[in-house]
Structure formats: C-alpha cells, structure tokens
C-alpha positions as CSV (number, residue, x, y, z in Angstrom):
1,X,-30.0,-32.6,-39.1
2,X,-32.4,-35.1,-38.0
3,X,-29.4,-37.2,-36.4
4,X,-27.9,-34.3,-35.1
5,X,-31.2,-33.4,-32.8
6,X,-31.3,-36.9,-32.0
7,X,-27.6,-37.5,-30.6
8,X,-28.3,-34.0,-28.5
9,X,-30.9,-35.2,-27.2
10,X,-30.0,-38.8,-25.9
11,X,-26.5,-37.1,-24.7
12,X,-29.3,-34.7,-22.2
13,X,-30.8,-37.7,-20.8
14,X,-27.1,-39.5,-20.5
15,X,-26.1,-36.4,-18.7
16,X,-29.3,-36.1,-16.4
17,X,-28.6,-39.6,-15.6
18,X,-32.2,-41.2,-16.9
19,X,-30.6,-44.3,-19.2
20,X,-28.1,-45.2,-16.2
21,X,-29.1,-47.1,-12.8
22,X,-32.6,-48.5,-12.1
23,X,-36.2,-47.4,-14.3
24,X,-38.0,-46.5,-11.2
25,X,-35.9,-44.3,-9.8
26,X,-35.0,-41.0,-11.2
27,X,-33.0,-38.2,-9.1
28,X,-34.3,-35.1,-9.2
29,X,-32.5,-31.3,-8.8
30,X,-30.6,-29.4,-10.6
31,X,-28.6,-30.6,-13.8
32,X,-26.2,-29.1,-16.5
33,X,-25.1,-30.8,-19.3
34,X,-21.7,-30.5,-21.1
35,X,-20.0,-32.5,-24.1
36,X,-16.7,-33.5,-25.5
37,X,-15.6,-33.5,-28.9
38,X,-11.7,-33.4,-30.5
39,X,-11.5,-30.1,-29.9
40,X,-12.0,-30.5,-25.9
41,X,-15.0,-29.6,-24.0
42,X,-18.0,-27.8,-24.3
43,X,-19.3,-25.1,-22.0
44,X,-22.0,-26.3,-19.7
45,X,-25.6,-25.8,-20.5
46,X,-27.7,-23.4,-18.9
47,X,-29.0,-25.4,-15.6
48,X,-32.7,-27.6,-15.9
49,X,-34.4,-28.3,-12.9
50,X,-35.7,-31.7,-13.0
51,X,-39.2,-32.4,-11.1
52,X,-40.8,-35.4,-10.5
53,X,-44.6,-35.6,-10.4
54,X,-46.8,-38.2,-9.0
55,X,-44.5,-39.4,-6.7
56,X,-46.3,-38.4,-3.2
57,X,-50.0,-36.9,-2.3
58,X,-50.6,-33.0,-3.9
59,X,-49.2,-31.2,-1.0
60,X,-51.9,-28.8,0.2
61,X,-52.0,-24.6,-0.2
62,X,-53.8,-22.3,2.9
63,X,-53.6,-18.7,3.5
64,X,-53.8,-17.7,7.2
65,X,-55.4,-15.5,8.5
66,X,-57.7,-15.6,5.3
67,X,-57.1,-15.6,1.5
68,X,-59.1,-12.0,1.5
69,X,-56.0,-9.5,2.6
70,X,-56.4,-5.8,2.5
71,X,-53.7,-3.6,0.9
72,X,-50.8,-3.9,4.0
73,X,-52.3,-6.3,5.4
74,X,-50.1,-8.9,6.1
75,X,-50.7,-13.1,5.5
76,X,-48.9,-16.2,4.9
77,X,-49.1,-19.0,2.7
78,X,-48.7,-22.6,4.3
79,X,-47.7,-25.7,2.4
80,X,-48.6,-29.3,4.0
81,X,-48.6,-32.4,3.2
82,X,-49.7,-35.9,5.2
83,X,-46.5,-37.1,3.3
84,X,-42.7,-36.5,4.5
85,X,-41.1,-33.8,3.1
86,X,-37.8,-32.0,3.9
87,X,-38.3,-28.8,1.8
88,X,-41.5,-27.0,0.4
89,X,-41.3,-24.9,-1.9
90,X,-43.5,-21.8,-3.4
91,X,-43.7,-20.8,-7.1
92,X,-45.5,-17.6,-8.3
93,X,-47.6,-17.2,-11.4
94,X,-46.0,-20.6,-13.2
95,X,-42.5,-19.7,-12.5
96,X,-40.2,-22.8,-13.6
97,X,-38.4,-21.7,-10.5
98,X,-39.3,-21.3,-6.7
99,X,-39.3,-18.2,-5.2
100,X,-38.6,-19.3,-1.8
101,X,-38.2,-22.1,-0.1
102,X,-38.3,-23.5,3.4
103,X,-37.7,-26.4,5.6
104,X,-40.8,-28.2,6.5
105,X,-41.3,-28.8,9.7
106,X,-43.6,-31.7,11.7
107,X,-47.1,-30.8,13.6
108,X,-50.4,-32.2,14.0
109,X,-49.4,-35.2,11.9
110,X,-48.7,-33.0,8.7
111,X,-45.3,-31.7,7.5
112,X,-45.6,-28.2,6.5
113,X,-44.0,-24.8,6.1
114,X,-45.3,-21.0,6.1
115,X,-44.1,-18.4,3.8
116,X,-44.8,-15.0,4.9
117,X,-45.7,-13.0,2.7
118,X,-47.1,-9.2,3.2
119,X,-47.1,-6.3,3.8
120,X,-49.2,-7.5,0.9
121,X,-50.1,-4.9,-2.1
122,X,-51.5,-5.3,-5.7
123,X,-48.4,-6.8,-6.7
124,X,-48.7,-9.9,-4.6
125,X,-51.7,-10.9,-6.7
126,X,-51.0,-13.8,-8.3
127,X,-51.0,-17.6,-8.2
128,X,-49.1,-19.5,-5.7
129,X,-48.7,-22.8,-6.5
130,X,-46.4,-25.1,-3.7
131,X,-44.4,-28.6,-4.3
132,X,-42.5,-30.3,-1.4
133,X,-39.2,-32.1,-1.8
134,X,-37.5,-35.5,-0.1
C-alpha cells in the first residue's frame, strides 16, 4: 500500500508541474490531475488551487467607512498592497476558495481593490482575510 500512496502522490506533483522546469519558479492556479493505465484514462481529479506564499509583501485589509457597521449599514473591504498585483482576492472565514474577486487597480502608489460588501447584517460577521495575484 505504501508504494501505492507513494506513486499517487509523485504522479500529483508531475501533474501540477513541480518536478518539471526550473526550482524557483512554481505556477500557481487551478490544477486537475488525471492518470493513464491499460485500461485508458482516468477521470480528472476534483480541482486544487495551488497558492504560493511568501512571494510578495502581506497585502493589507481596511474597512471604509469604519470596521464598526450597524445592521444595514453598508461598508467595504479594500485590499492593497505597495506590490503589483493584477487580481485581489477576498476569502471569508478560511474558505480554501475566494468569494470574490477583483481587478486591482493603481492609486496613491498602492494597487488595491474594494469589495462592497453591505447592506451588512449578522451574517456578514466573519473573518475576511485578502491575497493578491500576478
């Protein structure tokens, strides 16, 4: 069984592409894997999103007009960073996938983008969390 998990496992990182092209670079987005034995091929694996960490600064999370919001009130959420980014993206309560997503956009020497969010009731209260994309 043990060789079993192990093949599995190095045929995932042969079908993200990790063990092919340069060490240092890894590209990141969406991946399925399949396989092909004598009997033909498999079905493809439910999709992994792959996210690199570390890369660029911790982009930066503000709520405008003020994290405090009373029930239908309306606010947004705005994602920045001093780094380029095409894409930000917002996750709710440590969903593996965002929730929206926007283009980010260049002022004041920051790239950033502003999720509305509201009319805001209890079931907005969560944790936002944002990551930006290249």
């Amino acid at each position: 069984m043990q060789g079993s998990a192990t093949a599995l496992t190095l045929t995932a990182f042969l079908c993200l592409g990790l063990c092919q092209g340069q060490r240092n670079q890894v590209q990141t987005g969406q991946f399925q894997c399949a396989y092909h034995s004598s009997s033909g091929w498999s079905e493809c694996s439910d999709p992994l999103l792959l996210v690199v960490t570390g890369a660029y600064s911790k982009p930066s999370l503000s709520a405008h007009p003020s994290h405090l919001v009373v029930s239908g009130g309306d606010v947004s959420l705005s994602c920045s960073s001093r780094d380029r980014m095409d894409t930000f993206h917002l996750l709710e309560n440590r969903e593996a996938y965002p929730s929206q997503q926007r283009k980010s956009e260049f002022s004041a020497g920051r790239h950033q983008a502003t999720f509305p969010v509201g009319p805001v009731s209890t079931s907005h209260g969560c944790i936002y969390r944002c990551c930006g994309s290249s």
